[in-house]
C-alpha positions as CSV (number, residue, x, y, z in Angstrom):
1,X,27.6,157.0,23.3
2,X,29.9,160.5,23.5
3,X,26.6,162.4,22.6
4,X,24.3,160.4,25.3
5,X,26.9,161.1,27.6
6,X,27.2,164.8,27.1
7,X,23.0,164.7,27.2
8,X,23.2,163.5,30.5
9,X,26.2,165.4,31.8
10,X,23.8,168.7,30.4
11,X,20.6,167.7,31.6
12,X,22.2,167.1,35.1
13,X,23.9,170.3,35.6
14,X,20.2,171.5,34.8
15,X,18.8,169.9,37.6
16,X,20.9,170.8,39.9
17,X,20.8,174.9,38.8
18,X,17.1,174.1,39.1
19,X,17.1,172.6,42.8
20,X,19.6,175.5,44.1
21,X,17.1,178.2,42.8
22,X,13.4,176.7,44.2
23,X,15.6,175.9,47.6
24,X,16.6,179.8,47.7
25,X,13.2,181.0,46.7
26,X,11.4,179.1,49.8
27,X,11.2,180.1,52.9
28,X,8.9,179.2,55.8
29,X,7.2,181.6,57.8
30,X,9.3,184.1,60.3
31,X,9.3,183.7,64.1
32,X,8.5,186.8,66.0
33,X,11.5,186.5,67.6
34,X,14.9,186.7,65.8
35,X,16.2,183.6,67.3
36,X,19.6,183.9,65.1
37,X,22.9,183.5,66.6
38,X,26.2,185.3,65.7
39,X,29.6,184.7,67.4
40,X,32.9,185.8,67.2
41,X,36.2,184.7,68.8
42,X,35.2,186.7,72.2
43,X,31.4,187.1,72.4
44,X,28.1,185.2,71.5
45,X,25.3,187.0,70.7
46,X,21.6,185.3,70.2
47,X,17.9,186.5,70.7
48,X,15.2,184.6,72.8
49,X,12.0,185.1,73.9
50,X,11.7,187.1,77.4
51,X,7.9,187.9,78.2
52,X,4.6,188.3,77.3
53,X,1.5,190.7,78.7
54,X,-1.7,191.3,78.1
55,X,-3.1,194.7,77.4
56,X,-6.5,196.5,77.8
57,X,-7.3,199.2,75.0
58,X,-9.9,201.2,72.8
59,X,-10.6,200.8,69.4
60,X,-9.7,204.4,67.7
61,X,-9.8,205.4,64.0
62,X,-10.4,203.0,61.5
63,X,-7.7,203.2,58.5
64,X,-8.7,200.7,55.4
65,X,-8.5,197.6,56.7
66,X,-6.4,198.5,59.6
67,X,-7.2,200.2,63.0
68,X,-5.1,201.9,65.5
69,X,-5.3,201.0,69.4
70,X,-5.1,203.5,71.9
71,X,-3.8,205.2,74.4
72,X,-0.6,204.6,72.1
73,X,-1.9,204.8,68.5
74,X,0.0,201.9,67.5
75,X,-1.3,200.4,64.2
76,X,-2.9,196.9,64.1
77,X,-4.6,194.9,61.4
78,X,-8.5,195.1,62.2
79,X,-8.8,191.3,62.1
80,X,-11.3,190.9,64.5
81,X,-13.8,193.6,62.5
82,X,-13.6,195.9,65.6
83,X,-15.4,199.0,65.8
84,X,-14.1,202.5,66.6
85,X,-14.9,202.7,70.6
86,X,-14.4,198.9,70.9
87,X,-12.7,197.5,74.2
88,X,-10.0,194.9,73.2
89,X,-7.0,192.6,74.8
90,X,-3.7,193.1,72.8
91,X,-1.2,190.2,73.9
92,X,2.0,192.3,73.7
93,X,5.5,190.4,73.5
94,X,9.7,191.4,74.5
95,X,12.4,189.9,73.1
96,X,16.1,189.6,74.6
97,X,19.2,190.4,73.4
98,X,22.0,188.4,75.3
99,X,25.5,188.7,75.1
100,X,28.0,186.5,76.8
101,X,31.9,187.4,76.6
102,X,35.2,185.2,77.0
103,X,34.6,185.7,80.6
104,X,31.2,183.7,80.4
105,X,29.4,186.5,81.6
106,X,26.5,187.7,80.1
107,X,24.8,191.2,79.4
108,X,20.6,191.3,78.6
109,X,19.2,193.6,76.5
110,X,15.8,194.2,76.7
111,X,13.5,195.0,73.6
112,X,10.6,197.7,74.0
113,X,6.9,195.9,73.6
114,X,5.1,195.2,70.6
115,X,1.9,193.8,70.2
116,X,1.6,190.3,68.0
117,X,-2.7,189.9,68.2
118,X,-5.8,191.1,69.7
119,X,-9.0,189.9,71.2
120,X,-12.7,190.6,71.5
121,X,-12.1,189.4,76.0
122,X,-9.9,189.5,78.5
123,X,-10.4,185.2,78.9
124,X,-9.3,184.6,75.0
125,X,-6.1,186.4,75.2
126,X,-5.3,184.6,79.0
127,X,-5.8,181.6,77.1
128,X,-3.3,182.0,74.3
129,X,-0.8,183.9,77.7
130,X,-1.0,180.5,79.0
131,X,0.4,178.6,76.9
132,X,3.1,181.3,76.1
133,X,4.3,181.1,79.5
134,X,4.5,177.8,81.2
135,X,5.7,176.9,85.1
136,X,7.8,174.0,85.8
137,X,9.5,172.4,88.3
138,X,12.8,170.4,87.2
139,X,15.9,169.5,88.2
140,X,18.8,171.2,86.6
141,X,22.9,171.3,87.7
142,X,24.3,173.5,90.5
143,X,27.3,174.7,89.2
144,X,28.3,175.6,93.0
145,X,27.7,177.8,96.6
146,X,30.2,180.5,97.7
147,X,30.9,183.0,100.0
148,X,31.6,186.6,100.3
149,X,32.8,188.2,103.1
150,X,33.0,192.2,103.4
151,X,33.8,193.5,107.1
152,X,31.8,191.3,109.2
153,X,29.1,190.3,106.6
154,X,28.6,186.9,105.2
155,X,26.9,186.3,102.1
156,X,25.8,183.3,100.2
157,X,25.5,182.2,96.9
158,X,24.6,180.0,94.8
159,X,24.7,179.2,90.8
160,X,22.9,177.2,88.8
161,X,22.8,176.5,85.4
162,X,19.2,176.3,83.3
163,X,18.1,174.5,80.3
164,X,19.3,177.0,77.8
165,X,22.6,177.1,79.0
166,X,23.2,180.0,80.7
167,X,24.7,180.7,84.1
168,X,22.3,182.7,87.3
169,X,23.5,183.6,90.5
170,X,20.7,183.3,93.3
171,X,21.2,185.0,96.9
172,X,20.8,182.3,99.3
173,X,20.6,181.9,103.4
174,X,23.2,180.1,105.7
175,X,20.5,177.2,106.2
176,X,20.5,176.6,102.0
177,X,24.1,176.9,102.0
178,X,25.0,174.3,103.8
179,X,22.0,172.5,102.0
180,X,23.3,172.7,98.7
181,X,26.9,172.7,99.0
182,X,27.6,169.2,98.6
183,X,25.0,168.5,95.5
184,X,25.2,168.5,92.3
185,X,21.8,168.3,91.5
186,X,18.6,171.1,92.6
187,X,15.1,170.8,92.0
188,X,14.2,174.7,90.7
189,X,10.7,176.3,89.8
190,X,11.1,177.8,86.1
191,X,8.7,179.9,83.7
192,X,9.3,178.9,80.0
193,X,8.8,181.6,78.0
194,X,8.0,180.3,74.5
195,X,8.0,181.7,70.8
196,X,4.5,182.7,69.7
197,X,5.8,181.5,65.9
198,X,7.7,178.6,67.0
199,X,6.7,176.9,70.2
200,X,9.2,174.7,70.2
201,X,12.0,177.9,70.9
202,X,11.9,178.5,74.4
203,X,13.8,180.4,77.2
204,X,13.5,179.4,80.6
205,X,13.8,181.7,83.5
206,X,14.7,181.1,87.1
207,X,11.2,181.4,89.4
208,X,12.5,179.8,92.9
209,X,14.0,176.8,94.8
210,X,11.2,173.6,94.4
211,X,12.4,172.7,98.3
């Protein structure tokens, strides 16, 4: 019975070291955004997708099974068995690096554009744009209206706060003020911006008042 025991004790330590090392070997494919999130006892720091946009070029020299795309030279696969001289689409993407501090305030980053795929026309790469980039119209929470005042000025504002979380001020007239300031509710027009590797990451961006 001791020796059955000590079998089993033995085989399942095996298992386990066994499970722990397939489990770190996986790994599924990357976004093209680093959606990762880091924090610290001040700030939060995360990635999202911010835009998309579609890019005529020319073919130029053809490097082994890759190609570079001018006026820029960048280097691209030569999926689509382009020639040198070729006219092609690249859809081109920006990511977003956003910080938000204690104060709940937050600072955007911008990335410089890279290019994720190419096309033989102009109407396959608006196809894939459109699904990257969707318009909505939803109702999200109005956080509040103010005013400012500076000598004999008046301006209004008003803040809302979108799906992802985050916090926008709009400029706003005398006639919306007095509109919004006793909801809680505001029907807005918002552009989803989603992740080409992971549709289901998205950042929404504030497009205009629905009303």
């Amino acid at each position: 019975m001791k020796t059955y025991h000590k079998f089993f004790r033995t085989g399942l330590g095996l298992f386990l070291l066994a499970a722990l090392l397939l489990s770190g070997c996986s790994s599924n494919e990357p976004s093209v955004f680093d959606t990762s999130v880091s924090t610290s006892e001040d700030t939060n720091v995360s990635r999202v997708p911010w835009d998309y946009r579609i890019v005529e070029g020319t073919v130029g020299d053809l490097i082994g099974s890759d190609m570079t795309v001018l006026p820029d030279n960048e280097l691209m696969p030569n999926d689509g068995n382009y020639a040198t001289g070729d006219k092609i689409w690249s859809l081109q993407y920006m990511d977003a690096e956003m910080t938000t501090g204690a104060n709940q305030k937050t600072d955007v980053r911008l990335s410089s554009w890279d290019t994720i795929k190419t096309f033989k026309t102009q109407e396959e790469a608006k196809k894939d744009l459109a699904n990257l980039k969707v318009n909505v119209t939803t109702e999200v929470d109005l956080v509040g209206v103010y005013q400012t005042k500076y000598k004999d000025q008046t301006r209004d504002f008003a803040v809302v706060e979108l799906p992802s979380g985050n916090r926008i001020k709009q400029p706003i007239d005398d006639a919306r003020y007095k509109e919004l300031e006793k909801k809680k509710k505001v029907s807005v027009k918002l552009e989803e911006v989603h992740d080409f590797a992971d549709y289901d990451s998205a950042y929404a961006k504030f497009r205009g008042w629905a009303s």
